[in-house]
N, C-alpha and C positions, 0 to 999 in steps of 0.2 A: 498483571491481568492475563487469563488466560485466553488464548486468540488463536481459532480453531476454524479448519475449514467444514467442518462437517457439523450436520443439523442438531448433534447431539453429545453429550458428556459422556462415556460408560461411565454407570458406578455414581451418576453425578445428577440428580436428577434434579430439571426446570424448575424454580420456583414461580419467578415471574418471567413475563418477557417485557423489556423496556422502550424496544424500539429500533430501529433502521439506523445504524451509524455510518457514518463516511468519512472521509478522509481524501484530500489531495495535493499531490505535488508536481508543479509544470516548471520543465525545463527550458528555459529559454533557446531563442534561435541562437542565441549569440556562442551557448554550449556545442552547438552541433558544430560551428565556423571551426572551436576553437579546438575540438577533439576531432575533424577529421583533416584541419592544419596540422598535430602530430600524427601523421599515417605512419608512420613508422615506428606507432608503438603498436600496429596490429602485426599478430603474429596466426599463422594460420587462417586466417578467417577472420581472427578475432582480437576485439579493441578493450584490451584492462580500460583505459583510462573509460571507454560508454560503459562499461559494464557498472565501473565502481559507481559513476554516477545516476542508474538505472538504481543501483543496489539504495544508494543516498535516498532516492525521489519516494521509492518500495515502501522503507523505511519510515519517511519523514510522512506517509499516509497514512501505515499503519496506527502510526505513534497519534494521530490527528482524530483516529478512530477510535483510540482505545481511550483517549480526551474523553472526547464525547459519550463511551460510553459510562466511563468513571462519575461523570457528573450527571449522568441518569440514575447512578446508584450498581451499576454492574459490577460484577467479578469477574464476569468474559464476556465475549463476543463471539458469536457462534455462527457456521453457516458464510464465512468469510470468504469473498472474493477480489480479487486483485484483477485489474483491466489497465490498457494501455493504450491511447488513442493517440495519434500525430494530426495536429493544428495545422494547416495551411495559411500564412498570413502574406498576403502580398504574392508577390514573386520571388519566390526563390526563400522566401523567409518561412520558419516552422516552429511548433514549441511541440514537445511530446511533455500528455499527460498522464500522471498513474494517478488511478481511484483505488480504494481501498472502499468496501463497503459491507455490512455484518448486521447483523443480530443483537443485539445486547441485553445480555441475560443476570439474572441472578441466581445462580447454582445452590441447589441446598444443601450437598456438600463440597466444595472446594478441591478439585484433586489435589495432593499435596507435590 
């Protein structure tokens, strides 16, 4: 499926539009404990192990998007945004979530 950030195809024109899809993945507090307990995998600034698991979360919403729009009948999703909000639970406790959410469309021709 093709999964695109902008309102339109070139070359690729709307046949229908199917709908608002979404997608989400929430990271547990217990993630955050356990990758800033290895601090010394950050280098620079920065932490492979949050990223990989950022990159997981990205992923696992797209993929939830792209569900949803396949069983509307889509061949893309169009107009695609990606957002990332941090949970507050308790004290001291967090979940970060990423939404994925788009357009689902039916293309009347298919980029190859």
């Amino acid at each position: 499926m093709l999964v695109v950030t902008t309102h339109a195809v070139e070359g690729s024109p709307i046949r229908r539009h199917l709908g608002v899809v979404t997608g989400e993945a929430i990271l547990g507090a217990n993630i955050f404990r356990d990758l800033f307990a290895g601090i010394r995998d950050i280098v620079g600034g920065r932490s492979a192990a949050y990223e990989e698991e950022l990159r997981k979360a990205r992923q696992i919403a797209i993929d939830e998007m792209t569900m949803q729009g396949s069983e509307l009948g889509a061949n893309a999703v169009i107009a695609v945004d990606i957002d990332y909000e941090s949970i507050q639970i308790g004290q001291g406790g967090g979940m970060l979530m990423v939404t994925a959410s788009g357009t689902a469309v039916e293309l009347d021709r298919p980029p190859r």
